[in-house]
C-alpha positions as CSV (number, residue, x, y, z in Angstrom):
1,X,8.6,-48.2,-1.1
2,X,4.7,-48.3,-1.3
3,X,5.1,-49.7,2.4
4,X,7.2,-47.4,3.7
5,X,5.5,-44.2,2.7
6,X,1.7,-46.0,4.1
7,X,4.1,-46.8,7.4
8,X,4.6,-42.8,7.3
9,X,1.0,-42.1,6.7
10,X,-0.8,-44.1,9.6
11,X,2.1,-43.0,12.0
12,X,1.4,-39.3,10.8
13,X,-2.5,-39.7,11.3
14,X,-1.5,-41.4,14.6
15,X,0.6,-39.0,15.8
16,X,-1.6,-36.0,15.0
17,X,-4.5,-38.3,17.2
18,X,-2.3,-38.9,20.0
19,X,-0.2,-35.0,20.6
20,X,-0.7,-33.8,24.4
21,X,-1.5,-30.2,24.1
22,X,-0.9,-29.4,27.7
23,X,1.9,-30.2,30.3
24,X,1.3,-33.3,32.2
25,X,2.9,-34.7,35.5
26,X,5.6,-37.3,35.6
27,X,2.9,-39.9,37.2
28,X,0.4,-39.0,34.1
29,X,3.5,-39.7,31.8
30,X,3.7,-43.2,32.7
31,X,0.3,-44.3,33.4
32,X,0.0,-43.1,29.6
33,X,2.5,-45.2,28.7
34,X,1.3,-47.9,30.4
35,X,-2.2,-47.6,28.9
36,X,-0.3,-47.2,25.3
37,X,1.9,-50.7,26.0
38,X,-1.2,-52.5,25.0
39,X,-1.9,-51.3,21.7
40,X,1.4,-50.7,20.3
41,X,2.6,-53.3,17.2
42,X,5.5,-55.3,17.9
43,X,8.6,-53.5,17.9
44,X,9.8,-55.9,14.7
45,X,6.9,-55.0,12.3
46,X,7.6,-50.7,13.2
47,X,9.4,-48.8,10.8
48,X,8.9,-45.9,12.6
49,X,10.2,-44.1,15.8
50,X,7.8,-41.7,17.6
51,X,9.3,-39.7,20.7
52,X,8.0,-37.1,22.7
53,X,10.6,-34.3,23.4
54,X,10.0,-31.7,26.8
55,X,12.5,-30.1,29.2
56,X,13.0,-32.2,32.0
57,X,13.4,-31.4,35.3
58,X,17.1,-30.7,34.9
59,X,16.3,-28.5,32.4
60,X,17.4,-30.4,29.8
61,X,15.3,-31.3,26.6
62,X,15.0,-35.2,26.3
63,X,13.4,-37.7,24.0
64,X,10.3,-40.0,25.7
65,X,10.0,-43.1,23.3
66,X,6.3,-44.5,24.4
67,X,8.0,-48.0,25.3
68,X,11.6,-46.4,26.5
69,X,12.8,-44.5,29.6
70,X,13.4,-40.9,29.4
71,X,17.1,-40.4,27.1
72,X,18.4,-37.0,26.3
73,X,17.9,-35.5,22.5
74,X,20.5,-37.2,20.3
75,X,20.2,-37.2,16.3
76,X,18.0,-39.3,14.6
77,X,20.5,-40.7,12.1
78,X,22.2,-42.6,14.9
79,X,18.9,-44.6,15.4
80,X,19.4,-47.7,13.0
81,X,16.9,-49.6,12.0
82,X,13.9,-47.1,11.2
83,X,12.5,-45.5,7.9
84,X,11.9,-42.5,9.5
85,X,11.5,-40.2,13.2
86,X,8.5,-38.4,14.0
87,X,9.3,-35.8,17.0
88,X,6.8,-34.1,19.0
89,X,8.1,-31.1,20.6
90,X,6.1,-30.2,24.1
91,X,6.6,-26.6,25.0
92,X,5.4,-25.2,28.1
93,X,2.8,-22.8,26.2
94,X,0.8,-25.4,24.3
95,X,0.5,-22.9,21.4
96,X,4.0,-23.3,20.6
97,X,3.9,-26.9,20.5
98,X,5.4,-28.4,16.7
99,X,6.8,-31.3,15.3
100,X,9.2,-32.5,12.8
101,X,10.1,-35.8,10.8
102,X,13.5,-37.1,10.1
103,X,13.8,-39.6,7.0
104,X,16.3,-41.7,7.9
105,X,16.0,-44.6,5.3
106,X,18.5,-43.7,2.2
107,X,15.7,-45.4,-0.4
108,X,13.2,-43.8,0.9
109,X,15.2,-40.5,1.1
110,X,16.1,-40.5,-2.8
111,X,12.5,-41.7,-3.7
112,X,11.0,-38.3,-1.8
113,X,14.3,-36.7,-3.4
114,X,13.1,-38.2,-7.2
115,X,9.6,-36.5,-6.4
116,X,10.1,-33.5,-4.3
117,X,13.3,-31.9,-5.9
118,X,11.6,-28.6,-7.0
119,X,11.4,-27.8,-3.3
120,X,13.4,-24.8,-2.2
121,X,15.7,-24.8,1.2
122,X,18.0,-27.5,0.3
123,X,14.8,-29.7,2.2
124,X,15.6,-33.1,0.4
125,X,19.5,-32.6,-0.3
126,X,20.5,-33.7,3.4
127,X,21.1,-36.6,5.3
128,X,18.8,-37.2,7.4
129,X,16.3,-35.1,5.8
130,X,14.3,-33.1,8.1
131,X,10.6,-31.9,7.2
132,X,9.0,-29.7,9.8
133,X,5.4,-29.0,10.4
134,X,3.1,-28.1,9.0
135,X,5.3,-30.2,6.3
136,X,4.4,-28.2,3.3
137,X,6.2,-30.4,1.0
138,X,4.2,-33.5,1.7
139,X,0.8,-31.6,1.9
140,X,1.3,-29.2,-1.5
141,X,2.8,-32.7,-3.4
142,X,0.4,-35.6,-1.5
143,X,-1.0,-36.4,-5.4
144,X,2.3,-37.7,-6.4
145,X,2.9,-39.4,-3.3
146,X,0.0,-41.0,-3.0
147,X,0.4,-42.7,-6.1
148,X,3.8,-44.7,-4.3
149,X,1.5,-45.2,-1.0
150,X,-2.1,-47.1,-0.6
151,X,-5.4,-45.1,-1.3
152,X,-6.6,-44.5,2.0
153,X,-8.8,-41.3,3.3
154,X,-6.7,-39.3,6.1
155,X,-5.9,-36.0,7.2
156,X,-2.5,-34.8,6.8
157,X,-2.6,-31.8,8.7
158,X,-1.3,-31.9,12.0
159,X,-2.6,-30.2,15.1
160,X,-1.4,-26.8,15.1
161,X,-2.8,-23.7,17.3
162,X,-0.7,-21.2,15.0
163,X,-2.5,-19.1,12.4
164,X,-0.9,-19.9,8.9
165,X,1.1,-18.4,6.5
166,X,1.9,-18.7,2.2
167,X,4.2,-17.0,1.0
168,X,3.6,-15.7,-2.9
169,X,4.5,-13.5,-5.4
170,X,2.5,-10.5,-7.1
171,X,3.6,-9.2,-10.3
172,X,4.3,-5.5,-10.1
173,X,5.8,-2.4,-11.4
174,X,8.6,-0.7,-9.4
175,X,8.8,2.5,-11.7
176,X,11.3,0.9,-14.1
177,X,10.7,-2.0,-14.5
178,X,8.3,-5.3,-13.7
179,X,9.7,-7.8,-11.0
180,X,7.5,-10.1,-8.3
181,X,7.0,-9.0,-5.3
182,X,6.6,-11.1,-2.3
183,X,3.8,-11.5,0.0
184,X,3.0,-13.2,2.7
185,X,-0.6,-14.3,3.3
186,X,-2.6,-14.7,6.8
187,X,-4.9,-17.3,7.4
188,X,-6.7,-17.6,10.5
189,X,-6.5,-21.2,12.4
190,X,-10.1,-23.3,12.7
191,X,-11.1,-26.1,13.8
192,X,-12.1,-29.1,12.1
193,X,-12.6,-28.2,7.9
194,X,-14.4,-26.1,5.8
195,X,-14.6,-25.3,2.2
196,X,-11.6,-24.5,0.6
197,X,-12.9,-21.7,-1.4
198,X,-14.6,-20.4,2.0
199,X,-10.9,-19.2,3.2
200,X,-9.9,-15.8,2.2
201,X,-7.4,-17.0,-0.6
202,X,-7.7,-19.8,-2.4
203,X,-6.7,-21.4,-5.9
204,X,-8.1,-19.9,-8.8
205,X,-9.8,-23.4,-10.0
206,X,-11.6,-23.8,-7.0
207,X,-13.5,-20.8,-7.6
208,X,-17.2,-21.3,-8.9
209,X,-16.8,-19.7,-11.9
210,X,-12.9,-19.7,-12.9
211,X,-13.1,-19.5,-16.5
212,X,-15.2,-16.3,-16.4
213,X,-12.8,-14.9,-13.6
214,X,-9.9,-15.8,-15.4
215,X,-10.7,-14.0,-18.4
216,X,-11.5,-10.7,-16.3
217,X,-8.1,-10.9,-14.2
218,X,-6.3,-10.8,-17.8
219,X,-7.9,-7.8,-18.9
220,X,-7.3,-6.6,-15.7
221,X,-3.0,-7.6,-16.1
222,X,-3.0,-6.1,-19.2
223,X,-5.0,-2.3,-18.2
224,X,-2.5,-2.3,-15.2
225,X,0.4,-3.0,-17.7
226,X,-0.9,-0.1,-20.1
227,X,-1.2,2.5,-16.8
228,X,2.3,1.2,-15.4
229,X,4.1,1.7,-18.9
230,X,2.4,5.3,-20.2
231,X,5.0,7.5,-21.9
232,X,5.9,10.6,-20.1
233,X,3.2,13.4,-20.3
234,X,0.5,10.9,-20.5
235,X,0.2,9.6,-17.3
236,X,-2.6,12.0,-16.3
237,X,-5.7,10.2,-15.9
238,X,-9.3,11.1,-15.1
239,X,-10.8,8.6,-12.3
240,X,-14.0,8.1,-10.5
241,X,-14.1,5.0,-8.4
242,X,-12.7,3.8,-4.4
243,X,-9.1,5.0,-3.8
244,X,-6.7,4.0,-0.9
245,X,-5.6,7.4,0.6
246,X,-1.8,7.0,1.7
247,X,0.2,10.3,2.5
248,X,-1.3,13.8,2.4
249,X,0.7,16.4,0.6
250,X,4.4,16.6,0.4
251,X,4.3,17.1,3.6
252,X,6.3,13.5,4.3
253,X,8.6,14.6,1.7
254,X,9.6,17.5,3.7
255,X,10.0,15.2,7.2
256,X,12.1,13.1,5.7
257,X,14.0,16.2,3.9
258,X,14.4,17.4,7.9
259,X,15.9,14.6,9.1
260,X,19.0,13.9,6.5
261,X,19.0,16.4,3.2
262,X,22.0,15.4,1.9
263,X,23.0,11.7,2.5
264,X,19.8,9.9,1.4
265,X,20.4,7.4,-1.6
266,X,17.2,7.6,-3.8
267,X,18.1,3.4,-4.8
268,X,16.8,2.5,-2.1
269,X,13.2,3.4,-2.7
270,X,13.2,0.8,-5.2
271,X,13.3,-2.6,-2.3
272,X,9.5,-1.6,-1.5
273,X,10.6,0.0,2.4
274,X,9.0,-1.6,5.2
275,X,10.3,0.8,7.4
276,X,7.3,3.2,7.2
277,X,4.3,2.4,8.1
278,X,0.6,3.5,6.8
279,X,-1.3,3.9,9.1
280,X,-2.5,7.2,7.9
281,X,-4.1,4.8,5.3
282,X,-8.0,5.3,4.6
283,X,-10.9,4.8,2.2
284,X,-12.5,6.9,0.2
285,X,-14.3,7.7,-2.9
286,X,-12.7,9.9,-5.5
287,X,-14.0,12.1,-8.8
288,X,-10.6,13.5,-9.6
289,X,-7.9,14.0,-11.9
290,X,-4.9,11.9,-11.0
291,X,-1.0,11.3,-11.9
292,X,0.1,7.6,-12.4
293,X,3.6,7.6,-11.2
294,X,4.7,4.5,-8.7
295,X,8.6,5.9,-8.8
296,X,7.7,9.4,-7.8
297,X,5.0,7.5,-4.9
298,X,7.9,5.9,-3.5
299,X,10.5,8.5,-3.5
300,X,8.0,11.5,-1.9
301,X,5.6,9.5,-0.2
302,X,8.0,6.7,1.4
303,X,5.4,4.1,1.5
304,X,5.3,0.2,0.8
305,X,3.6,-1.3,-2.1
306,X,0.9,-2.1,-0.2
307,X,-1.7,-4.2,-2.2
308,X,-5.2,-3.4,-0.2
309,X,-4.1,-3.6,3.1
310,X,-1.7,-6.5,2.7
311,X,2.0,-5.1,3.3
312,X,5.2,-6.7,1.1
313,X,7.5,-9.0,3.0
314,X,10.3,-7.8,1.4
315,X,13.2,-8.6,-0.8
316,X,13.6,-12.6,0.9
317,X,16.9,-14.2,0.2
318,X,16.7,-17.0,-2.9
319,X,19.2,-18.9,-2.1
320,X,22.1,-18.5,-5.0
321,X,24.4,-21.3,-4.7
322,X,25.5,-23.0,-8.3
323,X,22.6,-26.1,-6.9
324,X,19.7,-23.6,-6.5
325,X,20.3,-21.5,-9.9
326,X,20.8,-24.5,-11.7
327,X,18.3,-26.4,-10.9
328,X,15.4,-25.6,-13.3
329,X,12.4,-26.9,-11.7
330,X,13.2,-24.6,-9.1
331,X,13.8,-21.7,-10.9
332,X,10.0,-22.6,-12.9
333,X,8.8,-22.8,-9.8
334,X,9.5,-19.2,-8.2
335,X,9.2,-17.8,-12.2
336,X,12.4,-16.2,-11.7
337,X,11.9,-15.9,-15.5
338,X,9.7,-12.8,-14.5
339,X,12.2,-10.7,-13.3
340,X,14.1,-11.0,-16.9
341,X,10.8,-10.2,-19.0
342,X,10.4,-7.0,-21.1
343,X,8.8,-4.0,-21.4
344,X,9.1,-3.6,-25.1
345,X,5.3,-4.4,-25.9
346,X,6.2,-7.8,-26.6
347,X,3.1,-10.3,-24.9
348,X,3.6,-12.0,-21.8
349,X,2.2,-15.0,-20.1
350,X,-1.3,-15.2,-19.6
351,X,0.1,-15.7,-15.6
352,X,1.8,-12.6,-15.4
353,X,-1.6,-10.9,-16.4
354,X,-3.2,-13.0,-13.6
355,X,-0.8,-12.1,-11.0
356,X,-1.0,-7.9,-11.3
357,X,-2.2,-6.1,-8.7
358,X,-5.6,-4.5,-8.6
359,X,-4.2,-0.9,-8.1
360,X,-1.8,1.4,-9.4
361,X,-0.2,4.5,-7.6
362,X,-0.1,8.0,-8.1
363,X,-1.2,11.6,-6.7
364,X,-4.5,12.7,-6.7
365,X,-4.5,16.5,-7.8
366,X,-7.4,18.6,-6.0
367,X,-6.6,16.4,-2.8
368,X,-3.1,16.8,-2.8
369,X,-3.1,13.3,-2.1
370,X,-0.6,10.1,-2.7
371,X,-2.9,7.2,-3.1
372,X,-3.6,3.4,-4.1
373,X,-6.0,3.7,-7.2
374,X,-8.0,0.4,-8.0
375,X,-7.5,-1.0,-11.2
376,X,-10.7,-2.2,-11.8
377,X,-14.3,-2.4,-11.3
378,X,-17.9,-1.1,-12.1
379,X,-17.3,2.0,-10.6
380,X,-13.8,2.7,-11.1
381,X,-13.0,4.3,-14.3
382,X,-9.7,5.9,-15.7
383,X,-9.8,7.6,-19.1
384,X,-6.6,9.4,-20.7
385,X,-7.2,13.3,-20.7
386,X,-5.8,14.6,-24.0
387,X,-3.0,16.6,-23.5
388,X,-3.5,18.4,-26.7
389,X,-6.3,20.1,-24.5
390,X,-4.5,20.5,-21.6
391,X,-1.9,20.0,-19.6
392,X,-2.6,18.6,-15.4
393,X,-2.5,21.6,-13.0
394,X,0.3,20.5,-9.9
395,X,-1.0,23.0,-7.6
396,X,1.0,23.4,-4.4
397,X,1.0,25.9,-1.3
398,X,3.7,27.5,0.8
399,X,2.8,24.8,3.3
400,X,4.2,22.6,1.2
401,X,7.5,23.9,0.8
402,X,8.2,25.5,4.2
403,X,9.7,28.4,4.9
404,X,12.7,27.5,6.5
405,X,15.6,28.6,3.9
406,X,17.7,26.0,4.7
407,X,14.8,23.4,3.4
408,X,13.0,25.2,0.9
409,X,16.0,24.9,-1.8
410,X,15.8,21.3,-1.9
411,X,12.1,20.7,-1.4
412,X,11.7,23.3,-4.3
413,X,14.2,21.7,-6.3
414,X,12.0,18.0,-5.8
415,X,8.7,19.6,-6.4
416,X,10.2,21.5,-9.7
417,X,11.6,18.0,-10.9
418,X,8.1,16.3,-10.3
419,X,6.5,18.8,-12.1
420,X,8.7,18.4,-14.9
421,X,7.8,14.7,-14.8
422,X,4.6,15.3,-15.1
423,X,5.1,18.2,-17.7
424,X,2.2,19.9,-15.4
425,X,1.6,23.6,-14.8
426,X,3.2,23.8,-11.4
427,X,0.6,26.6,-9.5
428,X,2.3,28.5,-6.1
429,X,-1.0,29.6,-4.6
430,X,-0.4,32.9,-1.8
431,X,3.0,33.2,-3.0
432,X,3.9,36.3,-1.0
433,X,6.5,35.2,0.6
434,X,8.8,34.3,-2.1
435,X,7.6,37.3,-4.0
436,X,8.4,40.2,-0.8
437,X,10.9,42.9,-2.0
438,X,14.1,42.2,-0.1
439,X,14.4,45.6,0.5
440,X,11.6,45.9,3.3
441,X,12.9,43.1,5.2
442,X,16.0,45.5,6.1
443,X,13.9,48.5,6.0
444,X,12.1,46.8,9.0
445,X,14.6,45.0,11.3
446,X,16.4,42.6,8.6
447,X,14.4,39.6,8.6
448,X,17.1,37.6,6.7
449,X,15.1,34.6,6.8
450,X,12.5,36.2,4.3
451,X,15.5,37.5,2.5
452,X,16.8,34.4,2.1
453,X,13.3,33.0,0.9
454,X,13.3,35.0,-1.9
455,X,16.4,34.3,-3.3
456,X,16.1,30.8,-3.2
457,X,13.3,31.2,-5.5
458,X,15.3,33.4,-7.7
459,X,18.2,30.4,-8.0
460,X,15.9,27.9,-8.3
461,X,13.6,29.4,-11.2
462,X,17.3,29.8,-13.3
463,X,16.9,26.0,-13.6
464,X,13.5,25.4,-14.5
465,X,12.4,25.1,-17.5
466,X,8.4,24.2,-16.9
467,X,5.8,26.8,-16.5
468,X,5.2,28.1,-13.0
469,X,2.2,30.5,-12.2
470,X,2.3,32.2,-8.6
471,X,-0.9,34.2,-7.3
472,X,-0.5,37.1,-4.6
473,X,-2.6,39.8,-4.0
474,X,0.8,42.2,-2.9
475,X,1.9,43.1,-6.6
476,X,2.9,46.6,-4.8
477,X,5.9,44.8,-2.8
478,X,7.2,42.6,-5.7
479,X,10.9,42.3,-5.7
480,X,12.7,44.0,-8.6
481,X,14.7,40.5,-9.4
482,X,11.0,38.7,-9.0
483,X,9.4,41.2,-11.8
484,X,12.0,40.9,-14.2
485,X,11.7,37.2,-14.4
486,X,7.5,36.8,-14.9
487,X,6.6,36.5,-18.8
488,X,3.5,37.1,-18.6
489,X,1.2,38.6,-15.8
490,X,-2.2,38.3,-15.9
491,X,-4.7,40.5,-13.8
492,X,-7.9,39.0,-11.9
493,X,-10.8,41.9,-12.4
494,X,-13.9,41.8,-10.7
495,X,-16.2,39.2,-11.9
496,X,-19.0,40.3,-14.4
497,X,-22.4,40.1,-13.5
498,X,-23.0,36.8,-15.6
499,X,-20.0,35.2,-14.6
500,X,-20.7,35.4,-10.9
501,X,-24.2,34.1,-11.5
502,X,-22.3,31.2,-13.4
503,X,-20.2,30.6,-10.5
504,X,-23.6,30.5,-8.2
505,X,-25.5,28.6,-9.9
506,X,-22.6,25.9,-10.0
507,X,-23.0,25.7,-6.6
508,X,-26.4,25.8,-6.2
509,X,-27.8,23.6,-8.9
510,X,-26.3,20.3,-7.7
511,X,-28.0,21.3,-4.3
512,X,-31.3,21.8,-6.1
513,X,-31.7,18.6,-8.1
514,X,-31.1,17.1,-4.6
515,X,-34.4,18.5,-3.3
516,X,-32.1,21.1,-0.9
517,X,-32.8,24.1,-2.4
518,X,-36.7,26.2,-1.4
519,X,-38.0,27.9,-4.2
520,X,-34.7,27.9,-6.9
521,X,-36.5,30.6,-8.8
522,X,-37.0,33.0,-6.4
523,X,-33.8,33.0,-5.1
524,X,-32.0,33.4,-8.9
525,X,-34.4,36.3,-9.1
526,X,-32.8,38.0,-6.0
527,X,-29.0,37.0,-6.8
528,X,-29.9,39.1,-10.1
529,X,-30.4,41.7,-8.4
530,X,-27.7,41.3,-5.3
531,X,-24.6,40.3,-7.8
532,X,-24.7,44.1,-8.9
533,X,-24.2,45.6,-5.9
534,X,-21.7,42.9,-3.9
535,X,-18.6,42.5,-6.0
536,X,-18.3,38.9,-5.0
537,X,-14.9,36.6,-6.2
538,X,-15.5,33.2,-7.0
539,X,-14.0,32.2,-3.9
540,X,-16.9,34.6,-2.0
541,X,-19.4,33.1,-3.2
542,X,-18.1,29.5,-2.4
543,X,-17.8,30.8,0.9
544,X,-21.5,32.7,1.0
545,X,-23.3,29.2,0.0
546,X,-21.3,26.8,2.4
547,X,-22.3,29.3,5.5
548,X,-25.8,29.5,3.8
549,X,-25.9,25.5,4.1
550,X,-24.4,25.9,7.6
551,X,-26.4,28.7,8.8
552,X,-29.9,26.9,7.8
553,X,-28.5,23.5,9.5
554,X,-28.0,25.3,12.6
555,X,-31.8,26.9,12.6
556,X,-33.0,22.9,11.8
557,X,-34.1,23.7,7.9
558,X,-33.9,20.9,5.8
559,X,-33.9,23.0,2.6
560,X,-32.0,26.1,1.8
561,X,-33.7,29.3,1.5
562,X,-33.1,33.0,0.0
563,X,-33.2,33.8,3.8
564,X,-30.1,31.8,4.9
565,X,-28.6,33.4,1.6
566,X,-29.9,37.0,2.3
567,X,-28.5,36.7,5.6
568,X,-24.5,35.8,5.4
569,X,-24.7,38.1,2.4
570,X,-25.3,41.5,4.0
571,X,-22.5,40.2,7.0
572,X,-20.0,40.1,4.5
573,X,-21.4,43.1,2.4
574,X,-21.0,44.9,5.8
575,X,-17.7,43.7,6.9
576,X,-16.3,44.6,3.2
577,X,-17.4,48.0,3.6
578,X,-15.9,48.3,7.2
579,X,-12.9,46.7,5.9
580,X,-12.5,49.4,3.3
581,X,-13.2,52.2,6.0
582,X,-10.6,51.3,7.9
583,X,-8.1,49.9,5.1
584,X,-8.6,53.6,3.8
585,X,-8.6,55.3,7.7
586,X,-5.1,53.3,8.2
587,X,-3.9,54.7,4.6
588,X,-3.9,58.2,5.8
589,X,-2.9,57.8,8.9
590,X,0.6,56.0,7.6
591,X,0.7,59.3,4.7
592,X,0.6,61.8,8.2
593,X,3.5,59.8,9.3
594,X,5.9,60.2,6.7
């Protein structure tokens, strides 16, 4: 046996040395041959058959034997006499040029059986069995072989122009449950070699330090477990650290909403689509409150579970014939056991720590955006935000529920079930147009659409049972049905004097201890004095300091000044008070009318 598998080696190594890589002419063909008669062995003392397969002339694909005229393909297995075939397929695009190795010799056959059973595909169960290249089984298993063949230094790789894949499995959280989830990984060809650990994945033990990175990527497993598993109304997290920024909004929830309404079958979220891609995808840096939730990521923002920027294969067959399942080295070797473990706080496998994911998914609050949240590192932290204090704001806008009737029920409905998830404070900001007494739509033309708006808010609230808070500035048109359903209503006065300067100061401060404020005192002085006679809302003077910044950019100052301040102040000061001349000119004129 010891001979037959060295026979296999050298005409491997051979073979690899010898491969044409481009098309050659008939007259090439058999000068090489000539020039090869020389240095082959005797036929008697060869256990191995090497052919060269390529479309001939006819079109046909044939089989050239080095020492043999031209004979079309047949099957290996009718060859007698030889432990094994090594083919060498010649394409016409040299990249697509491969090879494969029929074992022909029944000893051998059930000695690579004996060795290699644990390999999936039913690879070592036929006859002939055929191993194709790069021959995975012989390159992932050479230790045990090499013990049955003689210690000699060779390369088993074969000459291959293809970029390589591995496929693997990741240990993740659907929203129910844990399961792997397969990956396949990229590596670029190269010439030649180069360290193993230089390649963008690579075993765990090659790694310089494994011990100490071991240890890390189990604390990591078991934080990811703790996120992935958090009880319902404690999923709200505080995080500062890089993000992946996936889908904006609910915005994709309402596309899809548009395109079917009625027939989609929420299940299917759970096989990690491929179908949409995420391209939208980008990098940033976040300070933000955030919701963990991976079911509610896949089912409104109908996006893979995308690990970095390494998209899932898929759900890929395992083959379930009675062979496969009961064949236990098999079944250890894909840790099908996974798929069966529990999420009852029992402890798993220090493996399943190591193969979690470095992020979690959820929705990022203030951005209204879904989002790949890392897991770990210096500057990503993610502390639990008592919920005794408070409760996480799910602030949306009527952009984010449309405004076409025959929509907004359902994308109401989804948003009013998230929020119940969550147990968040769902906020409606501008929520005039579900507010508008139905009355003045027929009053002025009939705009049944608006009509309809506001009774599909009135149907929908008999269902909820969270706590909603709309904002509108239009508290004279309220509809009668609308007003009898608020609990409590609470009235935004002007700001106070110290308040305002509060709201300043918040936005100027952080400004100033970055050296981009002139002369801080002078201008506090001034706002002292200005506050009193403005009547500025918070969102005013948000708006005041951003032109300020813009205003002094523009003129090429590097620091903000009372000037820039002084400036955009009096223009709005002066288009309030116009706005109030006419707002009051337009008053009278509509009381002449009537």
């Amino acid at each position: 046996m010891q001979e037959a598998l060295s026979e296999l080696k050298r005409e491997f190594s051979r073979s690899s040395e010898k491969s044409p890589m481009a098309k050659t002419s008939d007259t090439e063909t058999k000068e090489g041959e000539k020039a090869e008669e020389s240095e082959k062995p005797p036929q008697a003392q060869s256990r191995s058959r090497i052919v060269l397969n390529r479309v001939n002339s006819a079109g046909e694909r044939e089989d050239v034997e080095y020492d043999k005229k031209p004979t079309k393909q047949s099957s290996s297995a009718q060859v007698k006499g030889y432990e094994f075939t090594l083919r060498k397929f010649i394409e016409e695009d040299p990249r697509q040029n491969h090879s494969e190795i029929e074992i022909e010799s029944p000893p051998l056959r059930n000695f690579m059986k004996e060795l290699l059973i644990s390999c999936p595909y039913h690879t070592f169960r036929g006859s002939p069995q055929t191993l194709y290249s790069p021959y995975e089984a012989i390159v992932l298993n050479w230790d045990q072989l090499a013990k049955a063949a003689e210690d000699r230094k060779f390369s088993p790789w074969p000459v291959d122009r293809k970029d390589w894949f591995l496929r693997c499995w990741a240990y993740d959280w659907d929203g129910s449950q844990f399961q792997r989830l397969p990956l396949k990984l990229r590596f670029a060809r190269f010439e030649e070699s180069k360290p193993i650990n230089s390649l963008p994945f690579y075993p765990l033990e090659c790694h310089e330090d494994s011990d100490t990175l071991r240890r890390k990527l189990i604390e990591r497993g078991k934080k990811y477990r703790r996120f992935c598993t958090a009880s319902l109304g404690s999923q709200m997290f505080s995080y500062d650290g890089q993000a992946v920024l996936v889908k904006r909004g609910l915005s994709s929830m309402r596309d899809f909403m548009k395109r079917d309404t009625d027939t989609h079958d929420d299940s299917s979220i759970f096989s990690y689509s491929t179908s949409t891609s995420s391209t939208s995808a980008g990098f940033a840096f976040l300070k933000d409150r955030v919701m963990v939730d991976f079911k509610s990521y896949f089912e409104k923002s109908r996006c893979d579970a995308l690990i970095g920027d390494i998209t899932p294969e898929g759900r890929y067959g395992e083959c379930q014939c009675p062979t496969c399942q009961t064949n236990q080295e098999l079944m250890a070797l894909y840790r099908t056991r996974f798929d069966r473990a529990n999420i009852d706080g029992r402890d798993w496998d220090a493996e399943q720590y190591l193969l979690c994911p470095p992020r979690v998914f959820g929705y990022v609050l203030r951005e209204k955006q879904w989002a790949q949240l890392h897991a770990h590192g210096k500057k990503s932290t993610a502390k639990t935000v008592a919920l005794k204090a408070e409760k996480p704001l799910f602030a949306i806008s009527v952009a984010d529920v449309g405004t076409e009737a025959k929509h907004v029920e359902s994308n109401l409905r989804r948003i009013f079930t998230l929020a119940t998830t969550w147990q968040a404070i769902l906020l409606i900001d501008e929520a005039d147009v579900f507010l508008q007494s139905r009355s003045l739509g027929v009053t002025h033309g009939g705009n049944i659409e608006r009509n309809a708006l506001v009774s599909v808010l009135l149907r929908v609230l008999e269902y909820y049972q969270g706590i909603l808070m709309l904002t509108t500035n239009q508290i004279a048109q309220f509809d009668v049905a609308v007003h009898s359903r608020i609990h409590v209503a609470i009235k935004y006065r002007e700001l106070k004097e110290d308040r305002a300067m509060a709201i300043f100061r918040n936005f100027l401060d952080p400004l100033d201890r970055k050296g981009k404020v002139k002369d801080m005192d002078k201008i506090v002085q001034w706002l002292q004095r200005e506050i009193r006679l403005a009547g500025f809302g918070g969102r005013q003077i948000r708006n005041v300091v951003t032109s300020a910044l813009s205003l002094a950019r523009a003129r090429g100052d590097r620091q903000l000044s009372r000037d820039h301040l002084s400036d955009v102040v009096d223009n709005v000061h002066e288009f309030k008070l116009e706005f109030i001349r006419q707002y009051e000119n337009y008053k009278t004129q509509q009381q002449g009318l009537s």
